[in-house]
C-alpha positions in Angstrom: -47.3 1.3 -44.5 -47.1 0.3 -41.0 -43.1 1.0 -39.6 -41.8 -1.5 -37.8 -42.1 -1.9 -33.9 -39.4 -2.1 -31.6 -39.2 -4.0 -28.0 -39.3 -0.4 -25.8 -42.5 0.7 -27.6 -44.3 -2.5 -28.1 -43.6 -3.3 -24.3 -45.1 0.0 -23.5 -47.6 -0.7 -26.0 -48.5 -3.9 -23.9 -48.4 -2.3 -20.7 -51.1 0.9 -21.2 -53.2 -2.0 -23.0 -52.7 -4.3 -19.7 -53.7 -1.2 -17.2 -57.0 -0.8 -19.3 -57.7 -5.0 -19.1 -56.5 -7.9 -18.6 -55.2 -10.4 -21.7 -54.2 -13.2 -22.9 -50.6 -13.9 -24.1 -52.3 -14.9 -27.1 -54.3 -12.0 -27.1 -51.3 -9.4 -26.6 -49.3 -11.0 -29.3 -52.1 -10.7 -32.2 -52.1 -7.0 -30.8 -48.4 -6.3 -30.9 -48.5 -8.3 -34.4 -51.2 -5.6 -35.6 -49.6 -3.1 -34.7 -46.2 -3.4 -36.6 -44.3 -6.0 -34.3 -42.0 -8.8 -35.7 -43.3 -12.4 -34.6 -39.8 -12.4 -32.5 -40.3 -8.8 -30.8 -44.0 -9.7 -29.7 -42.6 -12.9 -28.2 -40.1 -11.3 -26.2 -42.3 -8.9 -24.8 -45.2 -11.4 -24.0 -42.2 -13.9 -22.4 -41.3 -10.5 -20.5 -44.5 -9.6 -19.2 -45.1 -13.1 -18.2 -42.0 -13.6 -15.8 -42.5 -10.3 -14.1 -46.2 -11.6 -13.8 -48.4 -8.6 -16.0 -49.5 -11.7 -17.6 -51.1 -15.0 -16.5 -53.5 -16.8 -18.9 -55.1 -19.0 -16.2 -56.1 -15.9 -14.2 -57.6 -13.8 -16.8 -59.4 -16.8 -18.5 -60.3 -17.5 -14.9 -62.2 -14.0 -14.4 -63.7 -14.1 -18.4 -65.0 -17.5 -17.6 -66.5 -17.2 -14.2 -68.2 -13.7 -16.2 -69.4 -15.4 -19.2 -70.9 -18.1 -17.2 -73.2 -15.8 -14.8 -74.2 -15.0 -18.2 -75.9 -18.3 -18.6 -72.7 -19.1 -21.5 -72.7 -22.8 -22.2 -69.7 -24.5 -22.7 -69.8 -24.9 -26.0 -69.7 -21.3 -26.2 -67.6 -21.0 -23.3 -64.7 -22.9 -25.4 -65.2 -20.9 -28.5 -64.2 -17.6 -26.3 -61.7 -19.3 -24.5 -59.6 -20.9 -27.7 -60.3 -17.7 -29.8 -58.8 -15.9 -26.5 -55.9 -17.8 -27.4 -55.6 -20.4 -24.8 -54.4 -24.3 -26.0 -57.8 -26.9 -26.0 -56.4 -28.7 -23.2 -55.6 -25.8 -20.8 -59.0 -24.4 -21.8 -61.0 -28.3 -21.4 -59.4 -27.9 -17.9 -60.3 -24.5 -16.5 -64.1 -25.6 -18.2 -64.2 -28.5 -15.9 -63.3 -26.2 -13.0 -65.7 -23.6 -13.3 -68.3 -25.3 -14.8 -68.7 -28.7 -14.4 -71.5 -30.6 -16.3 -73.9 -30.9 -13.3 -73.7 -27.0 -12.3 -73.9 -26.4 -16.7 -77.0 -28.6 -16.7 -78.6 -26.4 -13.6 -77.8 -23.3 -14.9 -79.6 -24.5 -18.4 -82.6 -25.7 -16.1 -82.7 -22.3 -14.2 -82.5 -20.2 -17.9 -85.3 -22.8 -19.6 -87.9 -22.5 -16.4 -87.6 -18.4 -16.7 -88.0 -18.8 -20.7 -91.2 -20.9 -19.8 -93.4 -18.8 -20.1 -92.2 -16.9 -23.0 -91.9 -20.2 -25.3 -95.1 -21.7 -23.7 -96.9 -18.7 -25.9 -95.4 -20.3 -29.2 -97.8 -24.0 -28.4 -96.5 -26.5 -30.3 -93.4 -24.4 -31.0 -92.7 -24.2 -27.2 -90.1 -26.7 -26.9 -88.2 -26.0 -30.0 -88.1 -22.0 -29.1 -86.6 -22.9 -25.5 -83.9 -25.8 -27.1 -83.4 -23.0 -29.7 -82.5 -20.2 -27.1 -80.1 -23.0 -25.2 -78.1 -23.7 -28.4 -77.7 -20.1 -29.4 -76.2 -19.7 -25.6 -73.5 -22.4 -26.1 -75.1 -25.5 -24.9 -74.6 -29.3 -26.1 -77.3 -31.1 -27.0 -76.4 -33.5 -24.3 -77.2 -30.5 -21.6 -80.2 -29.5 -23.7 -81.1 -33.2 -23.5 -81.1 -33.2 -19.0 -83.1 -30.4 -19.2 -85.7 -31.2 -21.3 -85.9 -34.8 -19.0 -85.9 -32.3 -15.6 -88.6 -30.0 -17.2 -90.7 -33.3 -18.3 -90.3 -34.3 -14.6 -90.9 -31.1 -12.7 -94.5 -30.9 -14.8 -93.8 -29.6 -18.1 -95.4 -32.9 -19.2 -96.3 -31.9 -22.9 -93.2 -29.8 -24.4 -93.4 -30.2 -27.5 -97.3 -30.8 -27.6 -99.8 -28.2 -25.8 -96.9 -25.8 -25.5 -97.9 -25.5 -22.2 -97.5 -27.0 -18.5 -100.3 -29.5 -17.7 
C-alpha cells in the first residue's frame, strides 16, 4: 500500500522531476497522483509551481512540438502527443496552427514522400500505397496526404500508383 503524500515531499517530488525535464501540469499531476498524492495536494503543488513559473504548458509543449515536428510528426499525431501531454484541444489546435501550419505540414510531407521515392518505387504497383502508408503512420491527414500525392503527380511522378516508378 502506497502511504499517503504530503505537499513538502510531493513539491520536492515535482521539483527533482522538473530539473531532469520539463512537464506539463497535466503531466506532473498524473505523476504526483501515482505516486500517493491526494487530487487536492497534487493541485496545490502544480498551482505552486506554476505562479513561481517551474511550470508553463505553452513553453514545454512549445519545445516537444517544434521536436516532434523536425521529426516529420504530422498533426494528427502531433495532437495525440499534445492532448495525451495533458494540454485542453483548444490550447493544443492553437499552438498546432503556430508551429505548423498546413502549408509548412504539407511541405514537410512532400520533402519525407520524395526521400521515400525511391524506396516505395521498388514495391511497383504498391508504390504509392507504401509512401501514403508511411505518411499515415507519421500522423498525417488524408487531406495532406492528398497535396502531396497532387505535387508528386506534378513534379513527374506521373504514374503513382501504376509503374511504381517516375516516368
Amino acid at each position: 500500500m502506497s502511504r499517503e503524500v504530503d505537499f513538502s515531499t510531493a513539491l520536492a517530488l515535482a521539483l527533482r522531476w522538473l530539473g531532469l525535464r520539463s512537464y506539463t501540469a497535466g503531466e506532473l499531476t498524473r505523476k504526483l497522483l501515482a505516486k500517493g498524492a491526494e487530487e487536492e495536494t497534487a493541485a496545490a503543488v502544480v498551482q505552486h509551481l506554476v505562479e513561481k513559473g517551474y511550470l508553463d504548458d505553452a513553453t514545454c509543449a512549445g519545445r516537444w512540438l517544434e521536436g516532434r515536428a523536425r521529426r516529420g510528426w504530422g498533426r494528427c499525431r502531433l495532437l495525440a502527443g499534445l492532448l495525451q501531454k495533458g494540454l485542453p484541444q483548444q490550447q493544443a489546435d492553437e499552438l498546432l496552427a503556430q508551429y505548423l501550419p498546413y502549408e509548412k505540414e504539407v511541405e514537410q510531407a512532400l520533402e519525407i514522400a520524395r526521400q521515400r521515392w525511391p524506396r516505395a518505387a521498388s514495391r511497383g504497383p504498391e508504390a504509392w500505397r507504401t509512401l501514403a502508408n508511411t505518411l499515415r503512420c507519421r500522423g498525417y491527414s488524408p487531406e495532406v496526404i492528398a497535396a502531396v500525392r497532387e505535387r508528386l503527380a506534378a513534379e513527374g511522378f506521373a504514374a503513382l500508383d501504376k509503374a511504381g516508378k517516375r516516368e
